[in-house]
N, C-alpha and C positions, 0 to 999 in steps of 0.2 A: 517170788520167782524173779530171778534177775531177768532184763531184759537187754543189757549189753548195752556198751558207749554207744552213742549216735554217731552216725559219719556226716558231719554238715562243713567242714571247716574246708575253708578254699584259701585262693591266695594270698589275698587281704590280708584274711585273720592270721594267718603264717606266719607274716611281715608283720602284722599289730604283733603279736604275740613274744616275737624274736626282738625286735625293734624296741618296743615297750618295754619288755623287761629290765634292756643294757639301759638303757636310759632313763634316770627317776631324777631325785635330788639332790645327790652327792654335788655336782657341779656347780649347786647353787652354794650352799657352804664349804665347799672344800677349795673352790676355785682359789683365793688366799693360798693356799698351802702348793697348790702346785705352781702358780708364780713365785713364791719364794724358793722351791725347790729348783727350777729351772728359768726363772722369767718368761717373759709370754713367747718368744722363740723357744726355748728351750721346749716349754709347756707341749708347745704345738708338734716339735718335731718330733718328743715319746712318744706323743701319741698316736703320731701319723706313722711312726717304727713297729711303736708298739700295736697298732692297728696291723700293720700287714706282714708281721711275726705270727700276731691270733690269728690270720688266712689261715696260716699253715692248720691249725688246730679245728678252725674252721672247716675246711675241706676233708680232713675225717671224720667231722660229723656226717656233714653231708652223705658222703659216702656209706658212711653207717647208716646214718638213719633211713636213706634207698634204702639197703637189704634189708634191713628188718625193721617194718612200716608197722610197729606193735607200740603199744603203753609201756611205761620203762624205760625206754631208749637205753641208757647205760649198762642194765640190769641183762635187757638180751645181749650188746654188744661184749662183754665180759661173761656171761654165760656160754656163747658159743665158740668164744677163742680161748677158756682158762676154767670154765666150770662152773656149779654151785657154789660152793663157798665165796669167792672172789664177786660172784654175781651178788651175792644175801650183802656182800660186807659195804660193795659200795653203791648199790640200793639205798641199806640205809643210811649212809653217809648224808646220800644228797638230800634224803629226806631230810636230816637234820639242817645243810643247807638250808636247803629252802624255805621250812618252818623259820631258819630264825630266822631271814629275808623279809617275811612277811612280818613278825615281829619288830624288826629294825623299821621299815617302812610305816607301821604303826604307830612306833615311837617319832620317827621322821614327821610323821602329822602331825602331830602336839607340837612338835618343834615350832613350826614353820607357823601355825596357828597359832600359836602363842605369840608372837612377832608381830599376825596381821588383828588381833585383836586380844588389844594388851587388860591384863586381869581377869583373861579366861582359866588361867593356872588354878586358881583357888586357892584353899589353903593347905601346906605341907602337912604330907600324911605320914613319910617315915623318910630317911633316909637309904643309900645302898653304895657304897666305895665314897661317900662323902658328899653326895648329892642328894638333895631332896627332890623327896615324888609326892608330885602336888594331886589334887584331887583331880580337877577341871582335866589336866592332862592324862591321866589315868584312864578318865571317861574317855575323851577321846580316841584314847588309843583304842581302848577296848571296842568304842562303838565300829572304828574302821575295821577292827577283824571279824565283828557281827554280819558288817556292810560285804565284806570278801565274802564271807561264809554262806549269806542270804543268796548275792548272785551264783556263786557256784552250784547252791540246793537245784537252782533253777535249771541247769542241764549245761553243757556245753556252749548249744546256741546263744545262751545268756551271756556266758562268761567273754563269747567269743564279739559278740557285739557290744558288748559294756570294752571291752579291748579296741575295736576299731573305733569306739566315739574317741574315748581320752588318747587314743596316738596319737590321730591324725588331727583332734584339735590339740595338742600339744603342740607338734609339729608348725600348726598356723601360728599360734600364738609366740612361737619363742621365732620364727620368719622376721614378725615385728619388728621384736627387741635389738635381732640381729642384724639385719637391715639398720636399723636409725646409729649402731654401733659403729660399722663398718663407714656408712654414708655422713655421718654427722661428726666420726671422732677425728682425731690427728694421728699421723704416722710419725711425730716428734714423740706421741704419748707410748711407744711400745721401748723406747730409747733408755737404759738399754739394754738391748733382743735379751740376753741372756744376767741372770742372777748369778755373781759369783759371792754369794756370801759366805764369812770361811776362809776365801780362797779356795774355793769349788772351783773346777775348770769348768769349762762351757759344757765337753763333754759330759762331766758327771754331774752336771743339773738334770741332763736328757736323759741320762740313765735313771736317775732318782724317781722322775716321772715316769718312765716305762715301768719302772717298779708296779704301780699301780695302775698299770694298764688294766692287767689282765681280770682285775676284779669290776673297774667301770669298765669293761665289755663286756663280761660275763651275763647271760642272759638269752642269747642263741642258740643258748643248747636246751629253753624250755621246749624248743621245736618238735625232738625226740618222744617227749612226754606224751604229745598228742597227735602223734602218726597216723594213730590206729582210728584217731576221728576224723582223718583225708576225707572227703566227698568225694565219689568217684569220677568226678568230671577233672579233678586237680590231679595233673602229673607228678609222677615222684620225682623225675628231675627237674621238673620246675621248683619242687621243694628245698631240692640239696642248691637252687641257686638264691634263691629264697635266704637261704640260712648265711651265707657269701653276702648278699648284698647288708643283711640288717649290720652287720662288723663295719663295714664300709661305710653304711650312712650312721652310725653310732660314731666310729672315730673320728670321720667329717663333722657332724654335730659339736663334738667337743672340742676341738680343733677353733668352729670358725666363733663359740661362746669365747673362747679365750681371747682370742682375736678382736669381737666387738668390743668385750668389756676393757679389754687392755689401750685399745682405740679413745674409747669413748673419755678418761682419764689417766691422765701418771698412772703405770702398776704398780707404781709402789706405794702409793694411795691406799690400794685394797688391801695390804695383808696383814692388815691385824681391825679388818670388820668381820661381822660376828657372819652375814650374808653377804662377801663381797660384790654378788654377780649383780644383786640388786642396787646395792648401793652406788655403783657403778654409773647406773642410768639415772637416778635419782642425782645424784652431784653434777653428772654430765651436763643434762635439759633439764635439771628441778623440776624433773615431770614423778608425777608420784603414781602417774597412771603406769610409766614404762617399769616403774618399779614392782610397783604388784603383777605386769604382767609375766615379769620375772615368777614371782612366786606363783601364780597359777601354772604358769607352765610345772615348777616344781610341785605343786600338788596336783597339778595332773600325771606326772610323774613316778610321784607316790604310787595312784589309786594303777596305774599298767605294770609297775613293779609288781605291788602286793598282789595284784590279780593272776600276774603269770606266774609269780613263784607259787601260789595259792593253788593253782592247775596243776603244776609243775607236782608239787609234793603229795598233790592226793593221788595223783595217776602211779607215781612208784608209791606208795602204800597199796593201791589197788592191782599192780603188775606182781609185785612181793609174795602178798596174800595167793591171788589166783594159783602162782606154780606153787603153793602150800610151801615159801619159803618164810614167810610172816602167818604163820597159822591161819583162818578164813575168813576171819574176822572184815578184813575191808575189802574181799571180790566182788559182796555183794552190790547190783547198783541197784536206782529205782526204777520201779517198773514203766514209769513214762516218760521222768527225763532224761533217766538212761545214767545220771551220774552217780557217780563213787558216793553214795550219802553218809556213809559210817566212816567212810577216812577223811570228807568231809569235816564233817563234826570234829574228829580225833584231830585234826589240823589245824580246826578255829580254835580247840582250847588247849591247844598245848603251845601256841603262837598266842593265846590269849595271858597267860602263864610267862612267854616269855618276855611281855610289855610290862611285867613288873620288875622288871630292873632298872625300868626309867632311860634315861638322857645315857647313864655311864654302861649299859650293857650295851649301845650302840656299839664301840669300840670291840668289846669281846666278840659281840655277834659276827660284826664283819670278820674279824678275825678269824672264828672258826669256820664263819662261811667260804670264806680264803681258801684253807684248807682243804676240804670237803670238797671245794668247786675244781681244785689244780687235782685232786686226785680224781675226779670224772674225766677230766680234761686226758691225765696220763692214762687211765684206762680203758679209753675212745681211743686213743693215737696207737695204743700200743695194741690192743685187739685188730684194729683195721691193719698194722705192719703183718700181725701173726696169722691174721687170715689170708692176707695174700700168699702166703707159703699153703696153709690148710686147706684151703676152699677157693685155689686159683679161677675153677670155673663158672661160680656161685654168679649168679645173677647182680650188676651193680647199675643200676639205673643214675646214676650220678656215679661215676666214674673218676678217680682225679688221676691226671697225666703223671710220670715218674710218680708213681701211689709210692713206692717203695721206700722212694727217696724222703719224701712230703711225711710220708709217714714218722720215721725215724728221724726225720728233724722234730717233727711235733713231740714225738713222744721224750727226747733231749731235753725239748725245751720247759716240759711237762714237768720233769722230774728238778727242772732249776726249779721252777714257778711251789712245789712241793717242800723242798728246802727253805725258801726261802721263807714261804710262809709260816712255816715251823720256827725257823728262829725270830722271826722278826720279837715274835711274845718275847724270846728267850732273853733276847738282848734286851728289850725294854723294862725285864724284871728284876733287870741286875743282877742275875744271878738266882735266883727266887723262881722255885717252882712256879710258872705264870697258870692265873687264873684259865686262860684260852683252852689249853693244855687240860687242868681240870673237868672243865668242861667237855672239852671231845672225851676225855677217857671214861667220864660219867654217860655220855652216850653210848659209847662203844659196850660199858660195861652192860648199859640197858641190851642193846643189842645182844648181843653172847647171851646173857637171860635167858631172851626169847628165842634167839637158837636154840639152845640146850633145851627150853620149855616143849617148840615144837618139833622136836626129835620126831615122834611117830607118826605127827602126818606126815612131814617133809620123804620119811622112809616110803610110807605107804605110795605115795606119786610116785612109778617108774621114770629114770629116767629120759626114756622116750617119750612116754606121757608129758613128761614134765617138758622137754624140748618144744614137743608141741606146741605147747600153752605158752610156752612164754617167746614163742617165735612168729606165734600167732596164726600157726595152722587151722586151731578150732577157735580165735576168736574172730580167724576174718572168713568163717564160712567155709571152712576146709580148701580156701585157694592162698596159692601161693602168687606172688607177683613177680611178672615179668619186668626184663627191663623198659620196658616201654612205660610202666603203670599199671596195665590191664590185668586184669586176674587170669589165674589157670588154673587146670587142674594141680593139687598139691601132691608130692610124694606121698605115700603112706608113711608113717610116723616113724622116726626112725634111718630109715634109707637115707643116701647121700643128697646133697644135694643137687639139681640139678643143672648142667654147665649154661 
């Protein structure tokens, strides 16, 4: 007998959660790549652009995820403004998302451990696109989706407190690095502000980096995931501001690492080191302490990505299943600690699966994850525009000012950030069917499977039934939410909603 998600999660965890997620290890090795794209002005202005363009994207969540404080987040927001269908397709989108997040971040561990204790690799087991996958690194990966999978077993409260240790010691520990960066380096060392290599203008170094905004912010939206385990003491608009701030201190975050590191030595020093953010401090002070603290920060990093996406994807398996649009398989939770245990599992090994493509599926994964994350993005923007017309009265406890306007810029920008993700493979395959591509349509194809498979439950659930469940009239105790937070009585299943 199921006994339904626990409600324990307050503000903290909200902010670990959101915060945590946008924030892992990309910055640690990629940081090279976006000073040569833009130098470290350039760097800093995408991303402080590209930081308050995601607002916009931002504030439709919020606003969504107020109205409907359910598991899924996307899944209802696209159920209630466009249907079934639309709701099943980008469900399992993010699922796939998020699986291969937690994958990537897997892989990211061996990385970075490999680095900090050299001959832990073993010996090569096979290769995959031309790279070898070594034993040692295998292990690790797999042990990290063990380590995801172990705290999740353990219920909400676990996941949500294993979340606020590694932020907010992340948060201390990269304070350090970034501090002795700013305090210790030169403003001769950032000279000069902008890369034109090429003959890039200035401008289009900044555009290059905004390019990649949107995937190092992404991660605010696991917020949605876990509405429906609010504690009743936590406001729902304290939640939609919540989701606002972690974009803000994620694009500052990135922002003032570029700035340290670029401080601290030449930027043109760093970009062709394999870690440049670390190597940074280590050349700067030859402290090899400020070095590692680099990389703990990145492996703490790792462990709030893998854990939020890890939340993230069991809840839409478990939102999916419930409205009988993924057959029943993962509604059920456990009986004490209340969590998803069968999607659970279906998430540790299907992300355990995806760590055998080693160091070279990083690339595809992000890719697809790309993908999958701009089409949540435009189905958040574009539901919340279509509900202001539909459901003008509906209840919005986080409310955004010109919503209309806000909206349909997001949703604009949605369908670039969709594009562009799509070609980016195209262009890099020459021409050539890209593997990325492959891959989604092998998802997608699984997915249609299982549609067509569960035809007769999905029938069997009425519509209104099915509204219910997945808007969260019977999972939050037949009340519906005011705007204020507090519960109320809910409409009877079906009826309008009310103003």
């Amino acid at each position: 007998m199921s006994a339904g998600l626990k409600r324990t999660l307050g503000p903290w965890q909200y902010f670990s959660f959101a915060f945590g997620t946008i924030v892992g290890v990309g910055w640690v090795v990629l940081l090279g790549d976006w000073l040569q794209r833009g130098g470290p002005l350039g760097a800093i202005l995408g991303f402080a652009i590209g930081g308050a363009l995601m607002t916009l994207i931002g504030l439709c969540y919020a606003e969504a995820a107020t109205m409907f404080p359910v598991s899924g987040g996307e899944v209802a927001f696209a159920f209630e403004a466009f249907g079934t269908g639309p709701a099943y397709a980008i469900g399992w989108a993010l699922v796939m998302m998020n699986i291969a997040a937690v994958a990537y971040v897997a892989s990211s561990m061996a990385w970075i451990l490999d680095y900090l204790i050299p001959g832990i690799q073993g010996p090569a087991l096979y290769a995959f696109r031309g790279t070898e996958i070594h034993l040692g690194s295998l292990v690790v990966a797999l042990l990290t989706i063990g380590w995801f999978t172990w705290i999740n077993w353990r219920g909400v409260r676990s996941s949500g407190r294993f979340q606020d240790l590694f932020t907010y010691g992340k948060l201390v520990v990269a304070a350090v690095f970034i501090a002795a960066g700013i305090l210790g380096g030169r403003v001769a060392n950032l000279e000069p502000p902008f890369s034109t290599e090429g003959g890039r203008p200035p401008l289009g170094g900044v555009l290059a980096v905004m390019a990649v905004v949107p995937w190092f912010l992404g991660g605010f939206n696991t917020i949605p995931q876990v509405m429906e385990e609010k504690a009743e003491h936590t406001p729902l608009r304290l939640v939609g501001r919540i989701t606002l701030l972690s974009i803000v201190v994620g694009a500052a975050f990135y922002c003032l690492v570029i700035l340290s590191a670029s401080m601290a030595v030449p930027w043109q020093d760093l970009l062709t080191r394999e870690l440049p953010a670390a190597a940074a401090f280590r050349e700067a002070f030859g402290s090899e302490l400020l070095a590692r603290l680099v990389l703990l920060a990145g492996l703490l990093g790792i462990a709030t990505v893998g854990n939020g996406t890890f939340v993230a994807a069991t809840r839409l398996l478990f939102a999916l299943s419930r409205a009988s649009l993924l057959g029943h398989a993962f509604r059920r939770t456990h009986p004490v600690t209340g969590a998803p245990d069968r999607a659970i599992l279906f998430t540790g090994l299907v992300a355990a699966l995806g760590t055998l493509l080693g160091r070279q599926g990083i690339g595809p994964i992000v890719t697809v994850g790309a993908i999958a994350l701009s089409l949540g993005y435009l189905i958040t923007s574009a539901a919340v525009l279509r509900l202001r017309f539909t459901a003008p009265t509906r209840p919005r406890p986080y409310r955004i000012r010109a919503g209309v306007a806000v909206a349909l810029a997001a949703s604009l920008s949605s369908v670039g950030l969709v594009v562009a993700a799509l070609r980016d493979p195209w262009v890099s395959s020459g021409g050539r069917i890209p593997f990325e591509w492959l891959l989604l349509g092998a998802w997608g194809g699984i997915g249609l499977l299982l549609w067509l498979a569960n035809r007769t439950a999905r029938l069997a659930l009425g519509v209104d039934e099915r509204r219910a469940v997945i808007l969260g009239v019977g999972a939050m105790d037949t009340r519906s939410v005011s705007p204020t937070g507090r519960a109320s009585a809910a409409p009877a299943p079906g009826s309008p909603p009310r103003g």
